[in-house]
C-alpha positions, 0 to 999 in steps of 0.5 A: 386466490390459490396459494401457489399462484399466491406464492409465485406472485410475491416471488415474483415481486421480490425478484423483481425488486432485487433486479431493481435494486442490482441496477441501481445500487452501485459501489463507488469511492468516496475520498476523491471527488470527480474534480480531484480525479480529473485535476490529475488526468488533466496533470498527464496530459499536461505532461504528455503534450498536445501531440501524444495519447495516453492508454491505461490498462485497469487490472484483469477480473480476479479467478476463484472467490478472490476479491476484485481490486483495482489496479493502484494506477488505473484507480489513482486516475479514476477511482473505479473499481470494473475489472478489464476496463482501459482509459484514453487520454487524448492530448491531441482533443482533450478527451477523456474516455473510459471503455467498460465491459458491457453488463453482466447480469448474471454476474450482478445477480451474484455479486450486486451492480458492476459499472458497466458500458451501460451506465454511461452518464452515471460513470461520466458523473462519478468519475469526471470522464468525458465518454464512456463505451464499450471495449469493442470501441477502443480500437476504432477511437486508437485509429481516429487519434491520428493513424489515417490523416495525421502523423502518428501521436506518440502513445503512453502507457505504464511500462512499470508492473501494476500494483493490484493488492499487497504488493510493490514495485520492487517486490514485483520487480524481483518476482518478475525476474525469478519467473523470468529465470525459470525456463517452465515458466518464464512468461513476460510481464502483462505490461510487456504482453500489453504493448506487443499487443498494442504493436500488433494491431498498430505498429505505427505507434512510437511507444512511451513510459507513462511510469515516470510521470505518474511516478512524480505525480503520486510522490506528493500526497493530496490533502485527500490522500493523506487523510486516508494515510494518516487513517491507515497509520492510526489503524497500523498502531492500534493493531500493533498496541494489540499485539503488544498487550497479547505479548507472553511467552508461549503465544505464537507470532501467527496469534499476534498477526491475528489480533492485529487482523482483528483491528484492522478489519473492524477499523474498515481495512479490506486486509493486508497493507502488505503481510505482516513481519512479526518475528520473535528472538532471531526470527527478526534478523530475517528482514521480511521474515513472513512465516510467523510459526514459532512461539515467542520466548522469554528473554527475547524481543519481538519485531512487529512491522505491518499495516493495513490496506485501506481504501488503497493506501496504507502506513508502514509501522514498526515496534520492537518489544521484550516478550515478558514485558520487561526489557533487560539492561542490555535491550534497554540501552540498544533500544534507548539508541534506536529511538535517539536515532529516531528523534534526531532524524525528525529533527531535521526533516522540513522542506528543502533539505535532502535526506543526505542532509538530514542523514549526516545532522543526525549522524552527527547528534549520535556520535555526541549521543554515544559519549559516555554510553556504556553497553553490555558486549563490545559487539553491541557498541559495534553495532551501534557504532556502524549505526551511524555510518549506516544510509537506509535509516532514511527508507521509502515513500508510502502511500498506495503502496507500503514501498510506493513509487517516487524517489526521496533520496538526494532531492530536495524534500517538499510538502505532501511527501511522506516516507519512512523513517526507520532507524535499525542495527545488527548484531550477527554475533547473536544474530539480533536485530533491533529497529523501529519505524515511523511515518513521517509527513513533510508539511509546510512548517516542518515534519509531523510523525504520524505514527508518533502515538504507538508506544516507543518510550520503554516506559509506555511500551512496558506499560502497554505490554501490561494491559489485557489483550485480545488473546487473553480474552478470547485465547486459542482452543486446540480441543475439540468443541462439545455441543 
């Protein structure tokens, strides 16, 4: 045989064998089940009614070589990860129906299988949905809910800014507002652009927020859901016990963020939670101080506050420690109080208190705590002092986001709800600010502190700080490499 006709046949046969494999081999989740997925659509249309329809816009393709991630809600009701797809939920026939792209192939030559409007029953495996079509349908199916023979249903959608990465609602909020405050700029938000469109093409829809029943949906966590937070919260730790063993002085915060970035991807995580606050000296007075430019001293503390995005949910851990290893008599006893205050937080978190209720038991515990305690300057005792008086010891929800959606505040508590505990002070004389923070987990019998194994005793933080680090083995190079 010749051997070019040799060589364009075996070509031939790998190319057909690599089309073969684009077709089949797809990427889907794995932490929640079909019927997981569709125990919470069925939760929507539970709360939507008989009468109403809901419509969730997925997250638009990413430009450039940026990863593709999946919107927190569209992926929290589907687990799917195409770029450009809607879901319908319809109360008025109980129909659930996914709309896709159709394939791309060149694309899938690229990047491997996209799910497609193609894979119809592979989707309808996956996801639990009962359709799955085209976008192009999606107009006709809005008509048939009930625009020609019937009333018009009311029509839910989220009217909150979706997440789609290392961000939150009240950061995309604030966002929101300053591009809305600069008139060479000042576009309106993709939700709004979303139901303009919707109001176009079908004015007759009385339109609805869906944000506030997905909002209390996703408060309390699943079984499923805190497995992949408490992971996340393990990777969180190891990452910050990494820093805390490449702590010197002269190392650059940037190098701390960079050992913990190492952990986190070696652990699974596909980047950032939300971007690392490591702020040496007076650095961390700034609450989210993210430039992580300057090197770290002697004398001072170091804050480090980061965790990582894993498979869409993250943790939201902090640590505080003396960048020469050892905390000095006046850190120690600010620091002491710190992880007091921690501790007696816990002590109170179970099921059915408020976090008013826990925050005045505690409270109170501190005020016995501080009788007999002597610190360095007055203005350390007065911060200590307004420690106690201070409310946002209790913080935030966790889960898909760092600052995820749900209200804790001045309700009752119930297990599956996990949030931050994050006790902290300011001295502005010195301009020094000292917390730390953990992940608490309300169960049936009581609290668990997830992130209870990242050092917070002065003496397990020392001796972490002793071990051998990953900077001290691989340290940076600033000369030129020699071949």
């Amino acid at each position: 045989m010749n051997k070019n006709i040799h060589a364009f046949i075996i070509l031939l046969l790998v190319s057909s064998v690599s089309q073969v494999v684009s077709q089949d081999a797809h990427h889907y989740q794995t932490d929640f089940s079909p019927e997981n997925l569709s125990d919470r659509r069925a939760k929507v249309m539970d709360a939507i009614g008989n009468t109403a329809i809901a419509l969730i816009q997925g997250a638009g393709g990413q430009a450039g070589f940026s990863i593709f991630r999946q919107s927190n809600t569209f992926y929290y009701l589907t687990g799917l990860e195409t770029d450009h797809a809607y879901l319908l939920l319809n109360g008025k026939n109980k129909q659930i129906t996914l709309y896709l792209p159709h394939r791309d192939e060149g694309r899938e030559q690229g990047q491997g299988k996209v799910l497609s409007a193609e894979d119809e029953e592979l989707v309808k495996k996956l996801t639990g949905v009962d359709r799955v079509k085209g976008i192009e349908f999606l107009s006709a199916d809005l008509l048939r809910t009930g625009l020609i023979k019937a009333a018009p249903p009311l029509l839910y959608t989220p009217l909150s800014p979706a997440e789609t990465g290392n961000d939150s609602r009240d950061e995309l909020l604030y966002g929101q507002a300053r591009a809305v405050s600069d008139p060479w700029d000042g576009s309106p938000a993709k939700e709004a652009r979303f139901v303009q469109k919707i109001k176009s093409q079908f004015p007759q829809f009385s339109i609805h927020d869906l944000s506030p029943i997905l909002d209390e949906m996703r408060l309390i966590k699943s079984k499923e859901e805190i497995e992949l937070i408490r992971k996340a919260t393990q990777i969180a730790g190891l990452g910050i016990m990494e820093a805390m063993r490449s702590t010197s002085p002269g190392i650059y915060e940037y190098q701390l963020d960079a050992s913990a970035k190492y952990v986190f991807y070696l652990n699974g995580a596909r980047g950032d939670g939300y971007a690392s606050i490591i702020g040496g000296g007076t650095n961390a007075y700034m609450g989210h101080y993210f430039h992580k430019t300057d090197a770290l001293k002697e004398g001072d503390l170091v804050l480090m506050d980061y965790a990582p995005d894993y498979r869409y949910y993250t943790s939201d851990v902090t640590r505080i420690w003396p960048v020469n290893g050892t905390f000095n008599s006046a850190q120690k006893a600010l620091y002491e109080y710190i992880v007091a205050y921690r501790d007696a937080l816990f002590k109170y978190i179970k099921p059915g208190v408020t976090s008013d209720e826990v925050l005045d038991l505690a409270a109170a515990d501190m005020k016995q705590y501080l009788i007999g305690k002597t610190f360095a300057k007055p203005a350390h005792l007065k911060a200590v002092q307004k420690g106690i008086e201070f409310r946002g010891h209790f913080q935030h929800p966790v889960g898909m986001a760092v600052h995820d959606v749900g209200i804790v505040h001045r309700i009752p508590l119930k297990a599956g709800m996990v949030f931050t505990i994050d006790p902290m002070i300011w001295i502005p004389e010195e301009r020094l600010y000292i917390r730390i923070e953990d992940v608490a987990l309300v169960t049936e019998e009581g609290v668990e502190n997830l992130s209870a194994f990242v050092p917070s005793s002065i003496g397990d933080i020392e001796k972490t700080i002793d071990e051998k680090g990953l900077i001290e083995f691989h340290p940076p190079t600033d000369s030129p490499i020699k071949r």
